[in-house]
N, C-alpha and C positions, 0 to 999 in steps of 0.2 A: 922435842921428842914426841913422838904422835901418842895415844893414848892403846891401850889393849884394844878396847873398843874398836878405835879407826883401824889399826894396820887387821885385825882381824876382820872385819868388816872389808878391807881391800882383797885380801884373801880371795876372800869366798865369793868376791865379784869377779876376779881374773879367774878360778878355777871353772867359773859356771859358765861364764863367755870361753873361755876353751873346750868344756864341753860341748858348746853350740854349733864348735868345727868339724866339718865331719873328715875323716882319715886323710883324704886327699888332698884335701886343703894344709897340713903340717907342713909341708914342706917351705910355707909363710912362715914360721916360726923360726929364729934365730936358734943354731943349735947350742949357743952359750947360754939363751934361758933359762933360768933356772926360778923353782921357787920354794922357798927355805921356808921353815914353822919356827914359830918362836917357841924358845927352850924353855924348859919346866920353870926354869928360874926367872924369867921374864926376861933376860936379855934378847937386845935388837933381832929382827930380823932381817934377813941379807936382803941385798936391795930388790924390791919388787917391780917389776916392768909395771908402768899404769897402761897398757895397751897392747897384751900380749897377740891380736888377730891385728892390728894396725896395718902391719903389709899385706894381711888378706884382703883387709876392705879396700884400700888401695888401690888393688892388684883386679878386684871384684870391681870397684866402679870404674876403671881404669876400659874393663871388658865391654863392661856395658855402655860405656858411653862412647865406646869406638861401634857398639852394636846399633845405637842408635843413632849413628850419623845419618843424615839422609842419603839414600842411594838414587841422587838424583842430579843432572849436571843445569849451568844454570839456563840456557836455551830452553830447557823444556819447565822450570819452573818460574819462567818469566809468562803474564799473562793468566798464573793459574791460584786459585785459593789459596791461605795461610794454610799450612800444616801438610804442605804436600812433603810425604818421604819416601815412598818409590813410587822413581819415574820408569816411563814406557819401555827404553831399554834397561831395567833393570829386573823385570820376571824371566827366568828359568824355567822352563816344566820339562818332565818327564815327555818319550816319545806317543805314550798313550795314559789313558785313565786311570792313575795311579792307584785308587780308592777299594777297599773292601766292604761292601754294604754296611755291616758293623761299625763301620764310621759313621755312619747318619743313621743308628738305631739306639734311643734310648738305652742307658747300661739296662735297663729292667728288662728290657725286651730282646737281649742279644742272645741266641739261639747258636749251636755250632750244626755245620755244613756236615754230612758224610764227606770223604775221600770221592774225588770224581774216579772216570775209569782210566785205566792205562794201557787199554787197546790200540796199535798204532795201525791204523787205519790205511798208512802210506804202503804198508805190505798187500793191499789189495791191488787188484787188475790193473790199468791201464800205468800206473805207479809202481808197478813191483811182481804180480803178475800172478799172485794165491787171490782164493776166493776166501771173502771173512763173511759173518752176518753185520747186521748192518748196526751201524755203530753211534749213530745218533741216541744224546744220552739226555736224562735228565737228572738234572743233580737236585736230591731230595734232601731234606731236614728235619732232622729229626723232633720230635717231640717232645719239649721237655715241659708242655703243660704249662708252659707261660701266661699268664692272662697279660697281653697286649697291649699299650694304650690306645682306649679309644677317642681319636682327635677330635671329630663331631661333637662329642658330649663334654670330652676337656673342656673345649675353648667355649662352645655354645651351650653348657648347661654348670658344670664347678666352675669355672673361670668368666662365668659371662659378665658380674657384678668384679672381676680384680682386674686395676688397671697398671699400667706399666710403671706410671708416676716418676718418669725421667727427672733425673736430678737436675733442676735450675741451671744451673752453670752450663753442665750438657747440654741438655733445650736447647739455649742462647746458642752456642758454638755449632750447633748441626741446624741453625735456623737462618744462623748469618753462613754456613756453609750453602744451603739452597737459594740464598739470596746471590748469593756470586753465579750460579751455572744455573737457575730457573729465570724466567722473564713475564710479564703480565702477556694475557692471549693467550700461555700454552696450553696443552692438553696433557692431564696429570693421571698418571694408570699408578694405584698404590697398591704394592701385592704386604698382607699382612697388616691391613688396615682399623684401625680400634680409636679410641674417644679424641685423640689428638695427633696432628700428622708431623707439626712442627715446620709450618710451612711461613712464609713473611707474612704479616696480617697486612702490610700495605700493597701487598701482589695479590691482581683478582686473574685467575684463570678462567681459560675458555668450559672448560670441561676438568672435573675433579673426581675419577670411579674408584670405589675403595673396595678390594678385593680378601675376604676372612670369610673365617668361622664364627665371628663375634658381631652378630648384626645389634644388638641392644647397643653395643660402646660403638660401633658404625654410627647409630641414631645419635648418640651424641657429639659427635667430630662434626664440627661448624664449616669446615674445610668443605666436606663432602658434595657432591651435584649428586652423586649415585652410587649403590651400592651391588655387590654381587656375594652371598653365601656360596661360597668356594671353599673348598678342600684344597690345596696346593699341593697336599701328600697324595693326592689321588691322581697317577699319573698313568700316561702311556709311555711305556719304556724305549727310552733313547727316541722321542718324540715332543712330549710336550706335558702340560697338566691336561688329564680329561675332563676338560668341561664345553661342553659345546655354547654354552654362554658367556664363555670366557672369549672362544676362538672366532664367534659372532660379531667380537669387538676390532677385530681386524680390518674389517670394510673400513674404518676408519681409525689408522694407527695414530699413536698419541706422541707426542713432544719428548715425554720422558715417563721414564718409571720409576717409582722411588719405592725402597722396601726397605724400611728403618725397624731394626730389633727382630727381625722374622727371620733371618740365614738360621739361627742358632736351632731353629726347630723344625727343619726342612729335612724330609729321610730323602729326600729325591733332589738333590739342588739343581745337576742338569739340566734335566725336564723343565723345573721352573723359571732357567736362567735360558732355553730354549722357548719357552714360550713369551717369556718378556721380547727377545728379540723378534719375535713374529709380531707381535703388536707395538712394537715403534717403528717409527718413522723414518729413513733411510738420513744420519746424521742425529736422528733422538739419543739421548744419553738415556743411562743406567743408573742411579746414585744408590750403594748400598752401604748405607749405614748401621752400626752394629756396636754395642757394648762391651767393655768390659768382664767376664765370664760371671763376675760376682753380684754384678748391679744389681740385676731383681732373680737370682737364684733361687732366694727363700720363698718366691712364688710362683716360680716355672719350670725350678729345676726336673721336674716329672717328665716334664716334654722335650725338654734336651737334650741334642742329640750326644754321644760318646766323644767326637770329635770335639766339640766345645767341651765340654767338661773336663776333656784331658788335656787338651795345650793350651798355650798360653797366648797372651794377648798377638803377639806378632807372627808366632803361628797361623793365627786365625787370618792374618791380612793375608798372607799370601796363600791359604787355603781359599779363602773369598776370590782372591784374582784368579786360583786357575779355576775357579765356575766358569767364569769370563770364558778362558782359554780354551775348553772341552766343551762348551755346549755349541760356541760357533766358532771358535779357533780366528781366521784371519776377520771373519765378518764382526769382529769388537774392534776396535781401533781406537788409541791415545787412553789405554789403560793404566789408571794412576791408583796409589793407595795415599791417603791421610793420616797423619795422627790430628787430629783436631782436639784432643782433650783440654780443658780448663786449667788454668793453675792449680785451682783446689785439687787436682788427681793425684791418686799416687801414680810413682815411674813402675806400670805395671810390665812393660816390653822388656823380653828377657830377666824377667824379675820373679825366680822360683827358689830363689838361695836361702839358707839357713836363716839370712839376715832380716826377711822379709816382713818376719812378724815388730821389726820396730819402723818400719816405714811407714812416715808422715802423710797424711791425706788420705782424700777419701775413694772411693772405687764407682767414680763417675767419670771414667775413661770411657773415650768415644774415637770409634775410628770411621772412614770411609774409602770402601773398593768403589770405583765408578769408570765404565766406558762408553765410549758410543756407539753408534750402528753404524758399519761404514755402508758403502755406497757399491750394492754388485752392479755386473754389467750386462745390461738390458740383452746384448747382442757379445757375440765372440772378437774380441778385437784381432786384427789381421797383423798388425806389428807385436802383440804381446798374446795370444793364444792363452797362453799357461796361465797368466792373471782371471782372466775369466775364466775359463774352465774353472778353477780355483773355486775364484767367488762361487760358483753355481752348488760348487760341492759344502760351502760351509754347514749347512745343515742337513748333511744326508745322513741317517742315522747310520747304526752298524759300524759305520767307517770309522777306525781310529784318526787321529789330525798323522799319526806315521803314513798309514794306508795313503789316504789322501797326496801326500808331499811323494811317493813313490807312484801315484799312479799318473797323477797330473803333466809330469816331462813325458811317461810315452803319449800322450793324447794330444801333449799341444805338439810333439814332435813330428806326429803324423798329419794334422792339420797345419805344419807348416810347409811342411814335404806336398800334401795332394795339390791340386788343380781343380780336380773333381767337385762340385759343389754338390752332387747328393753325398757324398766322405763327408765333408763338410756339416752339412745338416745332420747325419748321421751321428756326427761325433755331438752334436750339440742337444740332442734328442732323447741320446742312449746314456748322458751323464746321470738319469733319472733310476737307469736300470742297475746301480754299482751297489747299493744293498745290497739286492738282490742277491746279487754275485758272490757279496761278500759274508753273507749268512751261511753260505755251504764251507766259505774258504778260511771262516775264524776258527770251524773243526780241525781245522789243518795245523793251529799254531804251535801245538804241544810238540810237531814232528818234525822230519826233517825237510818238511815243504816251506823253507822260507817265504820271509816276507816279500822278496825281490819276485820268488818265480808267483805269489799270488798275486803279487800286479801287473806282473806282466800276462798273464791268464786271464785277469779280467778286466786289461787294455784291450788285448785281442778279441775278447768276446765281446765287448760295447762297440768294437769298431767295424763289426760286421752286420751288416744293414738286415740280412735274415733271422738274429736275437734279439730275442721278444722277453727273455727269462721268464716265457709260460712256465705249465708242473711240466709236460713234458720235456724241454731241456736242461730245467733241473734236477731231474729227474737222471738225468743222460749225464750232468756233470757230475752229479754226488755219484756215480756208477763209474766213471771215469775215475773219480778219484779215489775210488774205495774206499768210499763214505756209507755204500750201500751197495749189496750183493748183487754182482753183475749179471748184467742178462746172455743168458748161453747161446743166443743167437748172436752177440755183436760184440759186447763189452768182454767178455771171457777170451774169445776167439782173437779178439785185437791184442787185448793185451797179455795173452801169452807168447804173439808174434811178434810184437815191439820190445821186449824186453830188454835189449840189448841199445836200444838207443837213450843219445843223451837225453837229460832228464828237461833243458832248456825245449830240444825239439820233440819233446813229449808232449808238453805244456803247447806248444803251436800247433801241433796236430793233434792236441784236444781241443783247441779255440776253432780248429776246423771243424771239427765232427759234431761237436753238441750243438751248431746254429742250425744243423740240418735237421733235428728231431723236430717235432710237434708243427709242420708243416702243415697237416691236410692234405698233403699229395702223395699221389699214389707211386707217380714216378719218383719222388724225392724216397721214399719209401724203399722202394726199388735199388736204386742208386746205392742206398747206404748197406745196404744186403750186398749189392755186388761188390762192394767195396771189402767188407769184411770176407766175402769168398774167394777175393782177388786178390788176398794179400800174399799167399803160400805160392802160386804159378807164379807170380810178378817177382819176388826174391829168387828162384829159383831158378828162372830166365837172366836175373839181372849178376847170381855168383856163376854159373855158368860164363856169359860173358867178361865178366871182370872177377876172377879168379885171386888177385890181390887186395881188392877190396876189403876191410875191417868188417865185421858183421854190423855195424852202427852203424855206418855208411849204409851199407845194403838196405839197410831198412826204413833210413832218413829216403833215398833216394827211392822205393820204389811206394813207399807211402805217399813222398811228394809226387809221383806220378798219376799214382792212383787218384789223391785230392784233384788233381789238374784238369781230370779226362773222365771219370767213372764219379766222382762223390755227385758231380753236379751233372743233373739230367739234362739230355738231347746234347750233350758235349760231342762220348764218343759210345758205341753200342760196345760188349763186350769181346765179341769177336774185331771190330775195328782196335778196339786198345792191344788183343794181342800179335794183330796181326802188325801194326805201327811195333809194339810191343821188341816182334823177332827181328823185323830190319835194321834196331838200333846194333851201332858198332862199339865197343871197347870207350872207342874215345869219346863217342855220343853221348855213352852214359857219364862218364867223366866228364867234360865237358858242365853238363847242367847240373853234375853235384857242387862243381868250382865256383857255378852263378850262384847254387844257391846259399853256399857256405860265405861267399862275399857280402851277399845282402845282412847273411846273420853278423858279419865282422862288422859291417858299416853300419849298422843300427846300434852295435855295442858301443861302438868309437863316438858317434853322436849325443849316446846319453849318458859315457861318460865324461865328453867333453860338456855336455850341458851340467853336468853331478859337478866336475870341478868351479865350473863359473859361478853356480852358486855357494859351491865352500867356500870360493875366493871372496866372493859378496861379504859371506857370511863374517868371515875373519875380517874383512875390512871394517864390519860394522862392531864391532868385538874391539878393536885396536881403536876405535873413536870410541869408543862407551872407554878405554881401560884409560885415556888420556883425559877426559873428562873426568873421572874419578881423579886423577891425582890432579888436574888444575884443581877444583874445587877442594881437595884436601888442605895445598898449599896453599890457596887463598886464606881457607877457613885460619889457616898455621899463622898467616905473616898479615891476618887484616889488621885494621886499626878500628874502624868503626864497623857495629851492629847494629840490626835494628829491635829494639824495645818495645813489647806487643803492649807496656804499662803505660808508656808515654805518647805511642804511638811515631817514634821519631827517632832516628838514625842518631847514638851515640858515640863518642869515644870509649874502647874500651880499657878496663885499665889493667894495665901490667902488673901483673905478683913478681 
């Protein structure tokens, strides 16, 4: 019989590990549990469970160790470093930039936004057909008297004498990890570089630039050829870091980039993971290596950002891979994530539970996101259009990777269709001008100007050899789209008389009218005045004649005539348009509404039949990744031997 001492003492060890469960987790618990106190008399107490959370932890490592399988099949981890656990097809992202700045702002420094405005803009002219003021906004912040951190003085005046002092174990593992994907000769670009890089001391490279705020721990890093005092928080938005001695380094791009422990303190990681790819080498890798959230907290946590602070280790990998994804989208290619951590680590991945404060090891986990630079195309390929076009777009700022994938089938669809080789050069020319475009057309996203009719608006406008996206046609777009109070010569006039037409053939007879602004000519000048004073006699001739006509119709058809004959000078004089104008018959004008309503069916039919061939792509590549996961499941289920990282040798494993 156990003593007072012990069964009380068991007691208050099952009550206290039941406490440690939180509410949702009971339902682990068997509902015959019970637990009885011993009776004043000191008779027994009723049997006590020694492991009353048992099927929690169970149930808990059970989760987690199906969380940590690798998401990776074996073709693509054949060839590649220990510790690879997502592979290429296995990242997901959102269709645009998921991120709220707050995520890369120091908690001490996070500030709240006003409410932007809810002006809907599409009620103006050429879209709707009221006049608003003009609705370009900017969204302020308020004040709350924050003092800021200043990075400059952080890294280069408090932090200049503290160093990282990476745990041993780690070193080794992220040292034999560059030893596998670095080679002697390269050229080494370090963003985030201080006293040690953790490079192979038997590898001599060509060239070694270490890019920080911490030039004193720069002088000590034996690695180094050269150094650059760089901000990497100081950027140009949805472009790059501003430093002109950074972007200097481009004449001659480097082999690879490595940026080990610096993701965690980056407010801008796009920008930075934007200018790494402009300074490698078409085929250069990317290696970003990254800790643990705990590692050296107790000395940088200042500078970290909310994102690291608040998730967790696996979180971070795949926050690390979409940098990759949003900064150049297809232009990274054979992007993989690592766990490389030591045996000594604790299992930090997926590891936030109640239980976590008795977890063995230490918190010198080390992971690695890395990709390469793929290879765009110098010229347009004639058999694949859309691939190039593609590439040319990875880095054009403004454009979400959505925008992009919706505007790229109409561009290569047209450059497959023309003959024309000024179309041709055209299309390959004006892919520079889609910013542009799209700086007037992000205003648009709150309303009900889909994404579909913004690429097709700024398909149509790049494809026209006369836009230039000067101020004067943007000028003339933001007024078209009542972005900005319309001019009572053109924009007013029009779009009180188009009202009635589809909103597809609004969008095409705005890609008409805005290439003609900001000419310099006097006749083009001319032309767009008569266009707008020829709208009211041209509908009125054309329901006159066709009396069953729709009012959309009428309007489609006599706007397409007018674009045809009067938008473009020396075409037809005005008295020649209306005099062509009154001989037209019933069927005439029928007739050219039937050509031009076909053109619009057969362009839909083409880019939906293109939309389907790649959904079909897409699910065929979907159906190999979901078969690959379960061979590799079953294998893992029915192997017999493993391989052992202790003995370095394929074991027999043994059966429980």
């Amino acid at each position: 019989m156990r003593s007072m001492n012990e069964t009380s003492r068991q007691v208050v060890l099952v009550v206290t590990a039941a406490f440690l469960v939180p509410t949702c987790c009971l339902a682990f618990v068997p509902q015959s549990t019970t637990i009885s106190s011993r009776h004043v008399d000191g008779s027994a107490l009723d049997a006590v469970p020694t492991m009353i959370i048992g099927p929690m932890i169970k149930k808990m490592r059970e989760n987690r160790a199906k969380k940590r399988m690798p998401m990776v099949d074996d073709s693509e981890a054949r060839g590649q470093a220990p510790g690879l656990r997502v592979g290429g097809n296995a990242w997901k992202w959102p269709p645009i930039w998921p991120y709220d700045q707050n995520f890369f702002t120091p908690n001490e420094d996070i500030q709240i936004p006003n409410a932007p405005s809810q002006m809907n803009p599409m009620q103006g002219m050429l879209m709707g057909g009221m006049q608003i003021p003009d609705t370009e906004e900017a969204q302020n912040t308020e004040d709350k008297n924050v003092e800021t951190l200043d990075e400059v003085k952080y890294w280069g005046e408090e932090k200049v004498d503290t160093k990282t002092n990476l745990d041993e174990d780690a070193a080794a593992r992220l040292t034999r990890h560059y030893a596998f994907y670095l080679q002697d000769g390269m050229s080494i670009l370090e963003f985030g570089a201080a006293e040690e890089s953790y490079l192979p001391k038997n590898m001599k490279f060509n060239r070694h630039v270490g890019v920080g705020l911490n030039g004193k721990l720069m002088d000590q890093n034996p690695s180094l050829t050269d150094k650059l005092i760089v901000n990497l928080n100081n950027v140009i938005e949805e472009k790059g870091v501003d430093s002109d001695e950074l972007k200097m380094l481009a004449s001659e791009p480097f082999d690879a980039v490595i940026m080990a422990n610096t993701i965690d303190f980056l407010t801008h990681p796009r920008e930075v993971f934007k200018s790494a790819w402009q300074l490698l080498k078409p085929g250069g890798i990317m290696i970003v290596p990254f800790s643990t959230r705990k590692a050296y907290a107790d000395r940088f946590e200042r500078a970290q950002t909310k994102v690291w602070r608040d998730y967790n280790d696996d979180q971070h990998m795949w926050v690390a891979g979409s940098f990759f994804q949003f900064s150049a989208g297809n232009g990274w290619e054979n992007l993989l994530g690592f766990d490389i951590s030591p045996e000594s680590a604790k299992n930090n991945l997926e590891n936030n539970g109640p239980l976590s404060m008795f977890q063995k090891g230490k918190d010198n986990n080390i992971y690695v996101v890395q990709a390469s630079k793929a290879f765009s195309d110098d010229s347009i390929d004639e058999e694949n259009p859309e691939k190039s076009i593609s590439s040319r777009m990875w880095m054009l700022p403004t454009m979400e990777e959505r925008d992009k994938q919706l505007v790229v089938p109409r561009l290569g669809r047209v450059y497959r269709r023309t003959r024309n080789p000024l179309q041709k050069e055209v299309i390959a020319d004006h892919i520079a001008l889609l910013p542009t475009v799209y700086e007037a057309l992000i205003k648009m996203d709150q309303f009900s100007f889909t994404f579909e009719m913004q690429s097709q608006l700024a398909a149509d406008l790049v494809l026209d050899p006369d836009f230039k996206a000067n101020d004067e046609q943007m000028i003339a777009l933001k007024q078209g789209l009542g972005l900005r109070t319309p001019s009572p010569q053109f924009w007013k006039p029009v779009g009180e008389l188009t009202g009635a037409m589809e909103i597809s053939d609004k969008i095409n007879l705005l890609a008409y009218l805005v290439p003609r602004f900001g000419s310099g000519n006097p006749a083009q000048e001319d032309a767009l005045t008569a266009f707008a004073t020829g709208l009211k006699p041209t509908f009125s001739v054309i329901r006159s004649k066709c009396p069953d006509l729709p009012e959309s119709d009428v309007q489609l058809l006599g706007t397409e005539l007018l674009c045809a004959e009067i938008l473009f000078p020396d075409r037809s004089t005005k008295e020649e348009f209306a005099t062509w104008l009154g001989s037209m018959t019933e069927g005439d004008f029928k007739d050219i509404l039937a050509l031009r309503k076909q053109f619009n069916d057969e362009a839909k039919q083409e880019l939906t039949a293109f939309r389907e061939e790649q959904a079909e792509m897409q699910r065929q590549r979907e159906e190999v990744q979901k078969r690959y996961k379960e061979q590799v499941a079953k294998a893992r289920k029915e192997r017999t031997m493993a391989f052992n990282p202790k003995s370095g040798k394929f074991e027999e494993l043994k059966k429980n």
